[in-house]
MIVEXPA-881417 format. One record per residue: x, y negated, z negated of N, C-alpha, C in turn. Coordinates in steps of 0.05 Angstrom, whole numbers. Example, Ala and Ser with C-alpha at 12.3 -4.5 7.8 and 13.67 -1.06 7.14 Angstrom:
REC;n_x;n_y;n_z;ca_x;ca_y;ca_z;c_x;c_y;c_z
REC;264;114;-156;246;90;-156;264;66;-156
REC;257;45;-142;273;21;-143;258;-1;-157
END
This chain:
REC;n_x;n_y;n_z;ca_x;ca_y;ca_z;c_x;c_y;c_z
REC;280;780;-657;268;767;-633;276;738;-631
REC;269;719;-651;281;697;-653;317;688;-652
REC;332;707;-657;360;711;-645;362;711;-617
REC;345;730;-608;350;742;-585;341;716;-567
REC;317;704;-570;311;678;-558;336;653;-557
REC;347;651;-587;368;627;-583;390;637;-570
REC;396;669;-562;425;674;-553;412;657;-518
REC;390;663;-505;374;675;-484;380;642;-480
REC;380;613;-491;373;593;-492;395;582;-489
REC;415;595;-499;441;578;-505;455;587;-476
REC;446;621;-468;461;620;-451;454;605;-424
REC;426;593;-424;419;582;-404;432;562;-399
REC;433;543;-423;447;517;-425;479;517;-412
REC;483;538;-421;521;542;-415;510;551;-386
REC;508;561;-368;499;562;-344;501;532;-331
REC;479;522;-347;467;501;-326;501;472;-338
REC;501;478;-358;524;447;-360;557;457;-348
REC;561;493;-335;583;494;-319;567;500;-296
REC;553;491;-282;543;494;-259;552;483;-234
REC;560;491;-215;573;482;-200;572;451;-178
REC;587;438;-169;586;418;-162;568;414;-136
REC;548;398;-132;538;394;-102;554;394;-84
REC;553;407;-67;576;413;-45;565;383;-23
REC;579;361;-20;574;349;4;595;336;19
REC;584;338;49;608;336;67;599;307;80
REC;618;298;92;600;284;111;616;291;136
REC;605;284;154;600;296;177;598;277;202
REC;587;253;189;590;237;218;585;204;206
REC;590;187;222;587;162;220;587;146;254
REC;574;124;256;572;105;271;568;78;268
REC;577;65;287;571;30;278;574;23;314
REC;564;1;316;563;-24;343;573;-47;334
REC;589;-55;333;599;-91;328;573;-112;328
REC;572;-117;309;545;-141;316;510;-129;315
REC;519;-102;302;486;-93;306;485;-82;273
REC;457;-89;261;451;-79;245;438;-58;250
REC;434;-28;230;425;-9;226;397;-6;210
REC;371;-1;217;346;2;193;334;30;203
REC;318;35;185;299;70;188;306;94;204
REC;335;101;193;347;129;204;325;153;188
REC;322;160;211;304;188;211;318;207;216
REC;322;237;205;332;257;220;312;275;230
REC;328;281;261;308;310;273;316;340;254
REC;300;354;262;296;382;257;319;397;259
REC;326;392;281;350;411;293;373;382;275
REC;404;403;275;424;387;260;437;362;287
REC;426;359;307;439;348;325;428;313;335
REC;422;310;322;403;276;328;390;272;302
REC;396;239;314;384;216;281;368;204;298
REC;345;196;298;334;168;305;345;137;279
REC;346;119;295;354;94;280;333;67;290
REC;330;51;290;325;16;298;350;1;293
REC;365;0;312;382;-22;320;384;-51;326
REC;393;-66;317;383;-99;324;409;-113;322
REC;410;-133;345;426;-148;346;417;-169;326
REC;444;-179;306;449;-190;281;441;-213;289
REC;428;-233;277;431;-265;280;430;-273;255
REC;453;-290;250;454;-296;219;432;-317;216
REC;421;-316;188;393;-331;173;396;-342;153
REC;399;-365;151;393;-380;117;421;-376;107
REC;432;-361;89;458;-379;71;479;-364;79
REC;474;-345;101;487;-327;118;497;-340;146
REC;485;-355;149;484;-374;175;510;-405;164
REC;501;-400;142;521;-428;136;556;-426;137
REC;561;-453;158;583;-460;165;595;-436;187
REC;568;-430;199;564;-415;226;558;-427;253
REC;547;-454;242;522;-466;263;522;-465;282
REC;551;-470;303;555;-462;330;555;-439;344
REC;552;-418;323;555;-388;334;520;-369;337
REC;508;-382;306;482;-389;316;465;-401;328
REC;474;-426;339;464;-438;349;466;-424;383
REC;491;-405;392;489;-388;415;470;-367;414
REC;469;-357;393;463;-333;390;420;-337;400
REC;412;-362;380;392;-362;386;376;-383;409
REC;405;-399;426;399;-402;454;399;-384;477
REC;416;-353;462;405;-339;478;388;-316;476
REC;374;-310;458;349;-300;448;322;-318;462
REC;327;-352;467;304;-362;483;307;-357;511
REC;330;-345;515;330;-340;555;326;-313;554
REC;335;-297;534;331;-265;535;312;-259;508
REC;281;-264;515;266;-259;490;272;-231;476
REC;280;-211;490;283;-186;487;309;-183;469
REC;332;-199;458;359;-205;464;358;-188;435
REC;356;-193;414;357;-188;391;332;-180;362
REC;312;-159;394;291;-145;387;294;-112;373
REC;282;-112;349;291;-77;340;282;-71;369
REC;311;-37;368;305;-17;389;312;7;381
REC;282;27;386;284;48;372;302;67;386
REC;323;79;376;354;88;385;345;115;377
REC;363;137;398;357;167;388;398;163;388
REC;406;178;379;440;184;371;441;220;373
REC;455;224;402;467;257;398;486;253;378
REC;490;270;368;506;274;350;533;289;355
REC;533;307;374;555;324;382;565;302;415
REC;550;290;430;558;276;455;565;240;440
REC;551;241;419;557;217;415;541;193;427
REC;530;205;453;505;186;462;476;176;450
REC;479;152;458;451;132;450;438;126;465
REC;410;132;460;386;130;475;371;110;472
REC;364;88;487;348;71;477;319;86;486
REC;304;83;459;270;99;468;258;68;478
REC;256;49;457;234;27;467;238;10;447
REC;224;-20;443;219;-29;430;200;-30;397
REC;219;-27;373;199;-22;356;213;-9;323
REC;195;3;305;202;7;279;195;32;274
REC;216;42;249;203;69;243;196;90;249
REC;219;101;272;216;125;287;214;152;265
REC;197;168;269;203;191;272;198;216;301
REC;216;242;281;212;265;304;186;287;297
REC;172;297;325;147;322;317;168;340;299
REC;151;362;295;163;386;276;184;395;295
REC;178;394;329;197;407;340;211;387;365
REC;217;369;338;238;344;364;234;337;379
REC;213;347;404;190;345;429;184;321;430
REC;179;301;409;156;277;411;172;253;392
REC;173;232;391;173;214;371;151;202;371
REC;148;187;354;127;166;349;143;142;336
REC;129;116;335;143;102;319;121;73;328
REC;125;52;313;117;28;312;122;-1;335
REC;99;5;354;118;-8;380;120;-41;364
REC;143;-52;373;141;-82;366;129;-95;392
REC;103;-110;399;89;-122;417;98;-135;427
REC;100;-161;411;107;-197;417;136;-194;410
REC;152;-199;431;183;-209;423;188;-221;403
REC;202;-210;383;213;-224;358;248;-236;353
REC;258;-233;370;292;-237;369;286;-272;358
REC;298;-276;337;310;-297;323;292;-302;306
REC;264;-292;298;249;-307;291;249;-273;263
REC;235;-288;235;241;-271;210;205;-254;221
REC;216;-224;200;193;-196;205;180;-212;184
REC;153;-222;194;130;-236;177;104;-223;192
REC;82;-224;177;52;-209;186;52;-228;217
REC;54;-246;220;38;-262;244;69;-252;265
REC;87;-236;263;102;-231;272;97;-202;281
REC;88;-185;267;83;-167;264;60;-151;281
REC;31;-174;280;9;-172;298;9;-165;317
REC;-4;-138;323;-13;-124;347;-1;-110;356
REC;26;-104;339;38;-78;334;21;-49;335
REC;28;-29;358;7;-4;359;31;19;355
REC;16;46;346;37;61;337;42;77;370
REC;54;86;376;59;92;397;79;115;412
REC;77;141;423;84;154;419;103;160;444
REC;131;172;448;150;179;462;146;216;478
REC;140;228;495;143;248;501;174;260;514
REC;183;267;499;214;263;514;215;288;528
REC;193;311;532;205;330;558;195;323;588
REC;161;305;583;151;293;606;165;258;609
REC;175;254;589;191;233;583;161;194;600
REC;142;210;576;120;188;577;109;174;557
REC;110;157;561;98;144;536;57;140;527
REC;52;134;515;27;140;505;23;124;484
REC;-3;109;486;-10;80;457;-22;113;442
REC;-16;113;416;-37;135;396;-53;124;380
REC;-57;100;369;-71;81;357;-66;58;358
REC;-92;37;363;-83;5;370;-104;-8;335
REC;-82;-30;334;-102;-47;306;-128;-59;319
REC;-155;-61;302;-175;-80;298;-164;-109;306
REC;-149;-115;281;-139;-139;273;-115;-141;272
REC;-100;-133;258;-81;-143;242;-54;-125;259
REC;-42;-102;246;-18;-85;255;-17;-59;249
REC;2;-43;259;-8;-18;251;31;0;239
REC;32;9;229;66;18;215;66;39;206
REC;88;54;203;97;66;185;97;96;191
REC;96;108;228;75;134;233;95;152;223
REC;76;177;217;93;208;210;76;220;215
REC;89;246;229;76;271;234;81;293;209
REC;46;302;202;43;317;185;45;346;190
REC;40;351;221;39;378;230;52;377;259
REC;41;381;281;47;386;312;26;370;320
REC;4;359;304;-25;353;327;-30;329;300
REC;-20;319;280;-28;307;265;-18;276;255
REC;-18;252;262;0;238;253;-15;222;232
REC;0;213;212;-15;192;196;2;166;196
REC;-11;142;191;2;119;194;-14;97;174
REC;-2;72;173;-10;47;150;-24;34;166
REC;-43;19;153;-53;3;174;-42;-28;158
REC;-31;-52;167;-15;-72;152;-33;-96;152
REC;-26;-114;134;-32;-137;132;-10;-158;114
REC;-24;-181;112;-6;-204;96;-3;-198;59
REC;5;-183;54;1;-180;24;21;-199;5
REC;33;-210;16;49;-234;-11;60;-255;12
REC;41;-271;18;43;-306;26;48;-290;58
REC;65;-296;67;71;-295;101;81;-259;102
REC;91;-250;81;107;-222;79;76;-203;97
REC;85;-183;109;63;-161;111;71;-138;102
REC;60;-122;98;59;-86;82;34;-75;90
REC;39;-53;75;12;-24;81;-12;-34;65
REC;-32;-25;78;-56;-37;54;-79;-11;68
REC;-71;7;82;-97;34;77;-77;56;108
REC;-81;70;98;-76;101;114;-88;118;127
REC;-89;124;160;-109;135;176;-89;159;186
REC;-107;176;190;-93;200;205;-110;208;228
REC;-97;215;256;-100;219;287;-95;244;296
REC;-118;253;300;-110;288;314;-91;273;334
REC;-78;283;354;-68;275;378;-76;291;411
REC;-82;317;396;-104;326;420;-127;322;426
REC;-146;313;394;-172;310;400;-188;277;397
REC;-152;258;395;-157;235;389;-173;223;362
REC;-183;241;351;-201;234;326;-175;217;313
REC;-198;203;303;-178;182;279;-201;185;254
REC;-190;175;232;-206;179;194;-186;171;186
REC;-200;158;154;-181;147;139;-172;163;125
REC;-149;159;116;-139;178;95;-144;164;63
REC;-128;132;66;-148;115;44;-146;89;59
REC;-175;85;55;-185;59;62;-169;30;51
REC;-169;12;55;-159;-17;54;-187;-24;28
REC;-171;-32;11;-183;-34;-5;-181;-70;-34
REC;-193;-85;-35;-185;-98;-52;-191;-102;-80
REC;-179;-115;-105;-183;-118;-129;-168;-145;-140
REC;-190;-161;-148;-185;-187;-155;-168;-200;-131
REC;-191;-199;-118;-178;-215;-90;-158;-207;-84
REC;-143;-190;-82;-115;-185;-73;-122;-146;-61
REC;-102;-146;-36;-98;-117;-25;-86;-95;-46
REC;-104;-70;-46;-92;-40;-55;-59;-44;-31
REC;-49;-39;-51;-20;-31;-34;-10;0;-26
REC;-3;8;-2;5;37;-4;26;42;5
REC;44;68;-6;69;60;-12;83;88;14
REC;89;108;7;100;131;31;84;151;21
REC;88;163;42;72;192;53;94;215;38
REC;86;238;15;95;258;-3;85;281;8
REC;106;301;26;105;335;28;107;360;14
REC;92;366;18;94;398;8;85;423;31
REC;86;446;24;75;470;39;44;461;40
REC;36;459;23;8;448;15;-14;431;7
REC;15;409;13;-11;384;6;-2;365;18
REC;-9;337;15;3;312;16;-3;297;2
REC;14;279;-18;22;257;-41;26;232;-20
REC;17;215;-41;11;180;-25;11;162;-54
REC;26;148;-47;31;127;-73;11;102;-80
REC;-1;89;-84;-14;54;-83;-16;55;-117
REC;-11;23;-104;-6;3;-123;-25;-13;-123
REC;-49;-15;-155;-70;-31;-151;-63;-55;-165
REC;-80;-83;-156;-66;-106;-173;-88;-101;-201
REC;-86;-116;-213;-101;-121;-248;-102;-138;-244
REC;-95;-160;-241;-104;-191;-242;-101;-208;-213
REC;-111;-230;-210;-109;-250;-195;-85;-267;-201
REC;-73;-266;-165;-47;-291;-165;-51;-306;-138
REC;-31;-319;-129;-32;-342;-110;-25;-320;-86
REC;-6;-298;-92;8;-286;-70;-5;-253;-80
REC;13;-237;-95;22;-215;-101;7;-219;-136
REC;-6;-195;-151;-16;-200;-176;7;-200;-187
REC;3;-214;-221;20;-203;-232;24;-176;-244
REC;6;-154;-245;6;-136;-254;-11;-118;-245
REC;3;-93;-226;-8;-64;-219;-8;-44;-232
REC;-28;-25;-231;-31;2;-229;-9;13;-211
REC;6;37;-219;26;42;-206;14;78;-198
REC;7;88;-174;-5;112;-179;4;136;-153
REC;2;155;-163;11;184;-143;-15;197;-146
REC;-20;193;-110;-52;210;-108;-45;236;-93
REC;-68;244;-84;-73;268;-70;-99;279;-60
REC;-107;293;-43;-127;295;-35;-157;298;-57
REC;-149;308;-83;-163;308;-104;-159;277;-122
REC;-147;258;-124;-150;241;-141;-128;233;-150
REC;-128;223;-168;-95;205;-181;-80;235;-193
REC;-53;236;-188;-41;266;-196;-21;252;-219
REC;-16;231;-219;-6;218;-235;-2;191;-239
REC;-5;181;-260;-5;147;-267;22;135;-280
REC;36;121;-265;57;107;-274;58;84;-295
REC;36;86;-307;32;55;-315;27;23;-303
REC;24;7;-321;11;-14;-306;46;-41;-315
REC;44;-54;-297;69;-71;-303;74;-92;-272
REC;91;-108;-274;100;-115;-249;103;-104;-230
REC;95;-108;-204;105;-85;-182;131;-82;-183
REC;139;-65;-180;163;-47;-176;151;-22;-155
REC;171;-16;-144;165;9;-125;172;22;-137
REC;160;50;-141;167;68;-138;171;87;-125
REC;183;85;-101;191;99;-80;220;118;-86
REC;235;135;-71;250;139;-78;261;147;-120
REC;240;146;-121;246;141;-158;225;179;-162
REC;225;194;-148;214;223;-155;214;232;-134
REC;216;256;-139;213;281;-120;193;303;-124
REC;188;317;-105;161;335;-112;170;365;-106
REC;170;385;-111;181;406;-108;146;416;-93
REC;158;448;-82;133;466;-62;108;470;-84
REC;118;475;-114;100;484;-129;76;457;-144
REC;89;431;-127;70;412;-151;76;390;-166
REC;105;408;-175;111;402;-197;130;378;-188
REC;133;350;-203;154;332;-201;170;324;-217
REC;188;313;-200;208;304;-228;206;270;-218
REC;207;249;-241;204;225;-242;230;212;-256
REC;245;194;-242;271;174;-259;253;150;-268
REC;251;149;-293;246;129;-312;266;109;-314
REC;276;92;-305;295;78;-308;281;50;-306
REC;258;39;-300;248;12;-300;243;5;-335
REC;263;-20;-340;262;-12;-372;258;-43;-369
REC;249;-51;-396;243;-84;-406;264;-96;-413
REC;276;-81;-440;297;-81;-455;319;-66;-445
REC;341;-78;-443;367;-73;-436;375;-38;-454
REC;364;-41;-474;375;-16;-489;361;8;-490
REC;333;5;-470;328;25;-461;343;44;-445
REC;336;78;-457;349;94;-445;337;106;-413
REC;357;111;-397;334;123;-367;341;151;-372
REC;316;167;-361;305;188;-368;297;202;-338
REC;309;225;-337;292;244;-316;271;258;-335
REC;249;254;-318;225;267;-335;213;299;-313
REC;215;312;-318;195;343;-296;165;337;-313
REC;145;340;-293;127;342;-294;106;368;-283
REC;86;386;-288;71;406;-277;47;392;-290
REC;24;392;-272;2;400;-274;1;374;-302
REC;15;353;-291;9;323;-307;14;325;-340
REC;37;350;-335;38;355;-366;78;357;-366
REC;81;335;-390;111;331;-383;126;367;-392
REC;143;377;-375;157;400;-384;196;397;-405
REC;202;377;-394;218;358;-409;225;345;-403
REC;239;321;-413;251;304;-413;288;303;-420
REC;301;294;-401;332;293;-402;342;257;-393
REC;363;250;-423;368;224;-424;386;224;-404
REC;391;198;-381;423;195;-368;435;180;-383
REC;462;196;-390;476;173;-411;495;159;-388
REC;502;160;-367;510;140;-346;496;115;-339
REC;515;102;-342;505;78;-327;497;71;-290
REC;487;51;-274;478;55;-245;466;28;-244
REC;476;22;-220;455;-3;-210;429;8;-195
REC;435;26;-178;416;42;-162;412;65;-155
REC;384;78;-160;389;109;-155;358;117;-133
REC;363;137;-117;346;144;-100;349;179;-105
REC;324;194;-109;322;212;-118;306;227;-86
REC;320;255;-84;315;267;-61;290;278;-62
REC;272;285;-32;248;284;-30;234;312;-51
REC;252;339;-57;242;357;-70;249;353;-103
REC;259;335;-110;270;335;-133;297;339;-147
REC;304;356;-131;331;365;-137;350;357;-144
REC;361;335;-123;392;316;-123;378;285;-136
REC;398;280;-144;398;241;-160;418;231;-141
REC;422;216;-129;442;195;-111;445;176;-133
REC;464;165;-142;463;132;-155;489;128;-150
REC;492;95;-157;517;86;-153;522;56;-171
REC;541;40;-168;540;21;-178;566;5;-167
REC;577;-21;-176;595;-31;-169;627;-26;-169
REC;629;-10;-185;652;-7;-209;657;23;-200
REC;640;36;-204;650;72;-199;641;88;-177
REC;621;65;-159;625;91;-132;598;100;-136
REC;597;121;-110;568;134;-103;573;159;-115
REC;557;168;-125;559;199;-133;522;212;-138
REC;524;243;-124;502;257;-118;505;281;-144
REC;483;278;-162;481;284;-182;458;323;-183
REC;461;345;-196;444;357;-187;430;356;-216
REC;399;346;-207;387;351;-236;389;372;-255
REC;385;394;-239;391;417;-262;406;418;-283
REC;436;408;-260;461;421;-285;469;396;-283
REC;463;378;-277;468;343;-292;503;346;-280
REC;503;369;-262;541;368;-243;535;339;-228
REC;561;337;-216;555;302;-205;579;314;-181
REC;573;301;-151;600;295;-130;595;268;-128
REC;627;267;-125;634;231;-112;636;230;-86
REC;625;207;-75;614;215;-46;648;184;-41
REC;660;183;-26;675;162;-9;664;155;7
REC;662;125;0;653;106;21;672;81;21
REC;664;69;45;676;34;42;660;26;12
REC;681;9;3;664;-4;-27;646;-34;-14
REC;631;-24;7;617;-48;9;578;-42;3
REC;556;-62;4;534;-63;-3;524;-39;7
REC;519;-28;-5;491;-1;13;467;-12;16
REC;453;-14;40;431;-32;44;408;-14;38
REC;414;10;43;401;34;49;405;70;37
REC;396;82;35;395;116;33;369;129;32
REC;375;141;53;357;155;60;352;185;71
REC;340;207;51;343;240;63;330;245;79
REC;341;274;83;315;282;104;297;299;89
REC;278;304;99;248;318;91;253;348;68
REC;280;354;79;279;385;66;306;378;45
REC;312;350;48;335;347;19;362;362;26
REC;367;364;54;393;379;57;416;355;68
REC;401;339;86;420;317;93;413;293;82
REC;430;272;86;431;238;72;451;213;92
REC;434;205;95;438;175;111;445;156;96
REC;463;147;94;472;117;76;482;100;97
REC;466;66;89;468;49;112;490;29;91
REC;502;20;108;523;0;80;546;-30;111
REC;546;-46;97;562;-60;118;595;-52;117
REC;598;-60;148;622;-46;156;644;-65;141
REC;667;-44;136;680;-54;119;701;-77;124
REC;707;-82;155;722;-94;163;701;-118;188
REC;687;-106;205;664;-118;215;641;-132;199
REC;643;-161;206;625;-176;193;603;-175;208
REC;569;-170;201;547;-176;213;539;-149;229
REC;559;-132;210;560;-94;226;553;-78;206
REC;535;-64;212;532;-37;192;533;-5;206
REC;546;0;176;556;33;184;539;54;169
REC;530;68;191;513;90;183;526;116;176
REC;531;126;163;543;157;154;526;170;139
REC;531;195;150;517;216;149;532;243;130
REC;512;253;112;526;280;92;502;305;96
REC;519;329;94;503;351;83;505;357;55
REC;488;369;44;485;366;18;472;387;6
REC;481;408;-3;479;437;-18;483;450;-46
END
């Protein structure tokens, strides 16, 4: 029996280390001269991205030995307040056409493409930096694109409102924001809105500890539940503590604890599969000679642990767990499959990736990066991924 187990083990291993390569293609790309790219969303159907588009105005050490080109750019931002305001963009994909929806952040699509929602921007911001008092009075706000009407879905008390997603057809949840480190704003509690019956409830309240805001981080899918990240502080600082609670909740309670340390996000750093179960990249290390580690987790109980003996500047791990993205300066982007630790090399321009971002079911990937030849331009490209 114990034979029969190590043949049963070994052959698994040989399976999984010739396992075949992630098949990914890419499939499309876009850029505008002069416009930056932020929060590509994909729809349902394979035929449209939502994006926020913004006309570029260089800032701070980006701006230098510019001055006359900025100095147009933001004389004319004071005659056209509108001039260089995010605009939430829909992109056909097969026509190639761009839709301007409205002013604003963080689009997404309903389950069935029917609706966006997204973060109206209120007060004209072109030239001026995304700060809380910039931010104010921001309402989330919703697009009907077959009656093609718009609709406020929730307005702030006080402060701003960010970040909406639809959980169902009738359900949206969203951040409610404030000033969390000096002038910066972020999420600090989570409400969810029938949309037929208008009801609004918190999902988690705004909360503080040692004078400083509970932080909350993105909204986690499954068939059956929903995962939500926050970050509590431990101590008192001038801005931001120096040290959080780093945590993965759920409708029952903390599902898992990251430890306590400097903020660091952990976004993008796990995935959650249908059953529960997650996998977590350990890679926030103190010491240089720390090893990074994919860890699987069930039921808050580690199932194993596997070392990366590769090196990476950055890695973003897909929403079910499955795929690893990383990359670095020297060798390129490559999409890794946890299982069988196979790796594809993805080609790109070798310039900054600002951005990566999947979609919900882990089949496609958005990488935002500046254009290789266009200065003050970013190129969005698009992969499938199997």
């Amino acid at each position: 029996m114990k034979i029969l187990l190590q043949i049963i083990i070994l052959l698994t291993f040989t399976v999984c280390a010739f396992g075949q390569n992630p098949k990914v293609t890419k499939y499309f790309n876009w850029y505008k001269k002069n416009y930056i790219i932020q929060n590509p969303s994909f729809a349902h159907s394979d035929t449209e991205i939502l994006f926020v588009r913004q006309f570029y105005i260089p800032d701070g050490h980006d701006a230098e030995g510019r001055e006359l080109y900025v100095e147009s750019l933001i004389s004319k931002a004071d005659k056209e307040e509108r001039f260089a305001d995010p605009v939430v963009s829909n992109l056909n994909l097969k026509t190639k056409k761009l839709t301007q929806v409205d002013y604003g952040w963080t689009p997404t699509f309903s389950s069935d493409d029917k609706k966006i929602i997204y973060s109206y921007q209120t007060v004209p911001i072109s030239g001026k930096r995304v700060l809380a008092e910039t931010l104010n009075g921001n309402k989330i706000k919703m697009y009907n694109r077959h009656s093609k009407q718009y609709e406020i879905i929730a307005s702030p008390e006080q402060t701003f409102l960010l970040d909406p997603i639809f959980l169902d057809s009738t359900t949206i949840v969203y951040k409610i924001g404030d000033a969390v480190n000096g002038a910066y704003g972020g999420g600090v509690a989570f409400n969810q809105i029938n949309i037929l019956t208008n009801k609004n409830k918190p999902l988690y309240t705004a909360q503080k500890n040692h004078g400083l805001f509970n932080l909350v981080g993105d909204i986690y899918r499954t068939n059956n539940e929903i995962y939500y990240t926050v970050y509590i502080p431990q101590d008192s600082a001038s801005w931001m503590a120096n040290k959080y609670s780093h945590l993965l909740l759920n409708s029952n309670g903390v599902v898992h604890d990251f430890g306590k340390g400097s903020f660091k996000s952990i976004e993008g750093k796990f995935g959650i599969d249908e059953e529960g179960g997650f996998t977590y990249l350990h890679d926030d290390h103190t010491l240089r000679t720390d090893k990074n580690i994919l860890i699987k987790y069930k039921d808050n109980k580690i199932l194993y642990k596997n070392e990366l003996s590769f090196e990476y500047n950055k890695a973003s791990m897909s929403p079910n767990g499955k795929y690893l993205l990383f990359y670095n300066s020297d060798n390129g982007i490559f999409i890794m499959d946890i299982n069988t630790f196979t790796k594809t090399k993805i080609t790109l321009p070798e310039t900054e990736v600002y951005s990566v971002v999947w979609s919900d079911n882990s089949t496609k990937l958005a990488i935002v990066q500046g254009h290789e030849k266009l200065r003050d331009t970013d190129l969005i490209s698009l992969f499938d991924v199997k």
